[in-house]
N, C-alpha and C positions, 0 to 999 in steps of 0.2 A: 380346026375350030379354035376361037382363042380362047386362052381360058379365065374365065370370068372371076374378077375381084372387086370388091369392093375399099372403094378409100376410106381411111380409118378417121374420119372425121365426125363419125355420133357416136364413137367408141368403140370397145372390139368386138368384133360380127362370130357368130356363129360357123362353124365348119358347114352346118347344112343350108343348103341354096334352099328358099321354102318355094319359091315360084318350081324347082326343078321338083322336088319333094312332092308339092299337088299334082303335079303336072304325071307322074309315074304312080300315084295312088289308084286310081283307078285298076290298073292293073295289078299293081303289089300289094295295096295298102289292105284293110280293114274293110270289107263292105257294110257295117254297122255300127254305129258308136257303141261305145261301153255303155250299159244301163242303166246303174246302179253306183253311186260313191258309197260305199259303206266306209264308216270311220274308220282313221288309220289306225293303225295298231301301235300298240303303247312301243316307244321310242327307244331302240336299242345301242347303248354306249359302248358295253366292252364287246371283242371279238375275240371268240377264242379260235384256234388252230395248229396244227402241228406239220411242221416238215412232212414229208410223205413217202421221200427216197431213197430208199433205202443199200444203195453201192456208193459207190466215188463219182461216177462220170453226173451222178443224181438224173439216170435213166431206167432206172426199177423201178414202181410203186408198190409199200406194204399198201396191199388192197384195207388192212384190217383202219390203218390213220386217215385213208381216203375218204372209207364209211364214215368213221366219226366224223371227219371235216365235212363231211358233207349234210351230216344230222345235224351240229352244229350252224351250220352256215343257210340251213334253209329258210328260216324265218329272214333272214335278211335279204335271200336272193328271190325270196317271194315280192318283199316288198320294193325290191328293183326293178322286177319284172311285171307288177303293176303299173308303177312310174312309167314303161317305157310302153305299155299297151294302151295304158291314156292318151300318151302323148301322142301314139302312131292313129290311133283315134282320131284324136283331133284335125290333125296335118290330112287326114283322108275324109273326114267327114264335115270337119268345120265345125262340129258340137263343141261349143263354148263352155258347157256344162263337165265335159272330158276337161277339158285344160285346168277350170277352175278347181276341180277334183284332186287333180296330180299335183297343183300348189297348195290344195290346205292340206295333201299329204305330204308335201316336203316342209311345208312350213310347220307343221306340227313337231318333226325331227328335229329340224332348224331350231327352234327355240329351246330342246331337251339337249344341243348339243350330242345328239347321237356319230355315234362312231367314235367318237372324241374319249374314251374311258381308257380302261387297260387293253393293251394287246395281251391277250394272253398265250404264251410265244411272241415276243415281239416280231423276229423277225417273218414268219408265217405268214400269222395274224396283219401284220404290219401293209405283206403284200393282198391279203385278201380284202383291206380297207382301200388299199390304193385300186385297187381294180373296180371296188364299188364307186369309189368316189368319182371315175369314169364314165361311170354304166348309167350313173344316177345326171351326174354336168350335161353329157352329149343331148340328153332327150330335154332339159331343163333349158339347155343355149339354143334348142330347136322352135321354146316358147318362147324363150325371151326374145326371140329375132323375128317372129311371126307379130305385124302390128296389131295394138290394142291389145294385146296379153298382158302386158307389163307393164306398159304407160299407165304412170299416177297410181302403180302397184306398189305400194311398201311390204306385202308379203316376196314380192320377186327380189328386193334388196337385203331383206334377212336371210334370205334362201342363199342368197351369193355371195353373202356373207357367211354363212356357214360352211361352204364349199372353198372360201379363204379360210378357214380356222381350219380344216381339214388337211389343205396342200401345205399351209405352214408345217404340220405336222409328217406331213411326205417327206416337206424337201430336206427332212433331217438326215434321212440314211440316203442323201444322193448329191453330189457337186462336185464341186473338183476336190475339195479336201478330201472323201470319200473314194477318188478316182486314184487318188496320189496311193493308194493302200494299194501294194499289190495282192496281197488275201481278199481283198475285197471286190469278188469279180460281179457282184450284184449292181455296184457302181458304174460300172462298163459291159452289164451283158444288155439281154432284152430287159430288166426290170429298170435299167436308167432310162429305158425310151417308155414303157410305158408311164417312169413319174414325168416323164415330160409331157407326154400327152394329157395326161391326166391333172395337171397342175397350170397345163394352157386349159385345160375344157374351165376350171375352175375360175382361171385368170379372168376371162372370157365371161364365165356366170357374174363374177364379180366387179368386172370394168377393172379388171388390175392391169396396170402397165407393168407394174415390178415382178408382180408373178409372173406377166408373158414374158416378159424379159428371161425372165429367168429358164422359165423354159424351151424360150428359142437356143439358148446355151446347151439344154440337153440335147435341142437334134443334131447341133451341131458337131457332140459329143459323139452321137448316136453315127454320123455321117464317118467321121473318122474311123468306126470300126471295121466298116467296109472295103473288102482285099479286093484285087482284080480279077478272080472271077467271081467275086458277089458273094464269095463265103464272108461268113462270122467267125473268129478264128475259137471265139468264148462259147459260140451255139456248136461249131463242129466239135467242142470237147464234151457233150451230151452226149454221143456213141449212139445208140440207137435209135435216138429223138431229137437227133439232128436236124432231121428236114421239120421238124414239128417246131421246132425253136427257132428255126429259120424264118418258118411263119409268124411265131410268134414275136420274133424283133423287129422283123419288115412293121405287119401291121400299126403298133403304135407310131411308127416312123411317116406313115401314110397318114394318120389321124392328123399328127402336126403340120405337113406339108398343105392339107387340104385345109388347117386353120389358117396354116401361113398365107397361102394364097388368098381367099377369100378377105384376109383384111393387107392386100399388097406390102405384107410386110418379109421381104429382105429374102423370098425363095429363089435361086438363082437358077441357073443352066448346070453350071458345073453342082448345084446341090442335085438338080433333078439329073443327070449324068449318074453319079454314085448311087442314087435311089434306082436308076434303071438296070445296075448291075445286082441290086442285091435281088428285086424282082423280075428281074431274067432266071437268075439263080432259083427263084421260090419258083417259079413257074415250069421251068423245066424239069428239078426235082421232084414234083408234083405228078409229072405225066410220065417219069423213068426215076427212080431212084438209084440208078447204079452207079452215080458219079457220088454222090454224097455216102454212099454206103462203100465204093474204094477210096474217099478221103478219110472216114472215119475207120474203115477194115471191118466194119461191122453191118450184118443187114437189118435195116431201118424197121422199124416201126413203120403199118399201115396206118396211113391217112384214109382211108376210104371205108364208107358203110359197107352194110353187109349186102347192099345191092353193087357195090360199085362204086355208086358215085362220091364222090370229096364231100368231105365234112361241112358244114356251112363255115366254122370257126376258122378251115384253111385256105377258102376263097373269099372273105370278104374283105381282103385288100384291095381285090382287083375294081371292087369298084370304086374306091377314092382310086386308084391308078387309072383308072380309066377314063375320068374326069379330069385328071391333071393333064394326061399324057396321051387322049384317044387312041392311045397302044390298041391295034387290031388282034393283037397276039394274044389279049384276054377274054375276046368276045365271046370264045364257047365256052369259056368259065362264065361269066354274066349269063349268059343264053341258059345253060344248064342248070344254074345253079339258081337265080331267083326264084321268089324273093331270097335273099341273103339276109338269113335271123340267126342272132348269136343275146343271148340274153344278157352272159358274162364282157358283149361287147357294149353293152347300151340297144340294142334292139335290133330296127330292121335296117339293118344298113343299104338294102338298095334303096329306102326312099331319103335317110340320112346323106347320104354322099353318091346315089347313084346320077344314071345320065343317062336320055333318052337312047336307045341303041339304033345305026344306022339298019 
């Protein structure tokens, strides 16, 4: 199947296909819209957070900083997780009312400048804004590409403006000058592909060329890390949360590929080549951990609930992979695992970046 792009001539398209997105609603999506817009909740600037890990390899977690991070962070990831229940709303139901909703709740943000305050920890804190700033873009470039949301919308252009004042503030702790550090392995682990991701979904919200630009640079960054059997040289030094960090660099790696594609900008063979080594890697560490657990001499950390099955947050790469690359090798991960909901990723990703399955 070829895989479907759009040419970048009304500006830059969303990673999610809306025709493929309806078209899988039905089965994945929402069977009711939302009911109810109640007013947003008053607009939150600073983010507080703390480190979590407690050894060297930063593969322990003090349970006790997680708690807090987590008490800390819940008014925020409430209000991300509305954002992205509107928007799946909508894309399944068509209520016009859901979308208008989820913009006078970004736009109320938008104009308070939320997230834009103190990181308190910056570095933390820092990543727990960049991950929002994702979670919030993906479901927001889902509207903006969906016709009549946006046209003749000035709330949708302050919104995508707010999501530029945001990644300006990302791309501080990431680039090449940050990469030149050798201390600085946040610059080249998975957190330089998540600001890339997260700084296209922004680009994207915002019609930025410079932004995209700029974060076409991260995947490219992000490509380079990849060895020949698809390890991470900087996730296998996580020791016990190695295959988990493996997931988690694949994924935002995937996010960009499936933006790249969709506005035909510059994803090549030999990029999707190295993409397919490191999700050969994730996929088979996934169903046998014993090869990453005698690279790192350590046995791994479970991915899997308490029934068994994979986590949603460790398979929902496969489905932007599976749209780029109709890879048959991930179909009983899709098969199993839909719908694919990850809050922390921006929402349902089977109807974000899924594809109808043979």
């Amino acid at each position: 199947m070829a895989r479907k792009t759009i040419a970048p001539t009304t500006g830059l398209h969303s990673p999610v296909d809306i025709a493929e997105a309806k078209a899988l609603a039905p089965l994945y999506g929402p069977k009711t819209p939302e009911k109810a817009c109640p007013p947003p909740p008053a607009p939150i600037r600073d983010i507080e957070a703390r480190a979590f890990y407690s050894d060297a390899s930063h593969s322990i977690e003090d349970p006790a900083i997680v708690q807090a991070n987590r008490q800390s962070l819940r008014p925020l990831r409430e209000y991300v997780n509305r954002i992205e229940r509107l928007t799946e709303s909508y894309l399944a139901t068509g209520n016009r009312d859901n979308a208008a909703c989820a913009l006078t709740w970004l736009e109320s943000w938008a104009a308070a400048d939320a997230l834009l305050g103190t990181m308190k920890e910056r570095r933390q804190a820092g990543f727990e804004r960049k991950w929002m700033l994702g979670a919030l873009a993906l479901p927001f470039s889902a509207l903006k590409e969906t016709p009549g949301v946006c046209t003749g919308n000035a709330a949708c252009d302050r919104i995508g403006a707010w999501f530029k004042r945001i990644a300006l503030d990302v791309q501080k702790d990431y680039g090449p000058a940050k990469r030149a550090n050798p201390k600085n392995t946040s610059a080249r682990n998975n957190h330089q592909n998540w600001a890339g991701a997260t700084v296209m979904l922004a680009a994207v919200a915002a019609d930025d060329a410079e932004l995209f630009d700029w974060a076409k640079e991260r995947f490219k960054d992000g490509l380079t890390e990849i060895q020949a059997d698809g390890s991470l040289p900087l996730e296998v030094s996580r020791g016990q949360r190695a295959i988990h960090y493996h997931v988690f660099a694949l994924t935002p790696m995937l996010m960009m590929a499936a933006t790249l594609q969709r506005n035909a900008s510059g994803l090549s063979e030999a990029d999707i080549a190295s993409l397919r080594r490191l999700a050969n890697r994730v996929r088979d560490d996934l169903a046998d951990p014993a090869y990453m657990a005698a690279k790192t001499g350590i046995t791994q950390e479970t991915v899997r609930t308490g029934d068994g099955k994979l986590r949603p947050d460790k398979i929902a790469w496969a489905e932007p992979w599976y749209r780029l690359t109709q890879d048959a090798s991930v179909l009983p991960l899709l098969k199993d695992g839909r719908p694919i909901t990850q809050t922390s990723l921006g929402g349902n990703w089977t109807l974000f970046f899924g594809q109808r399955l043979p």
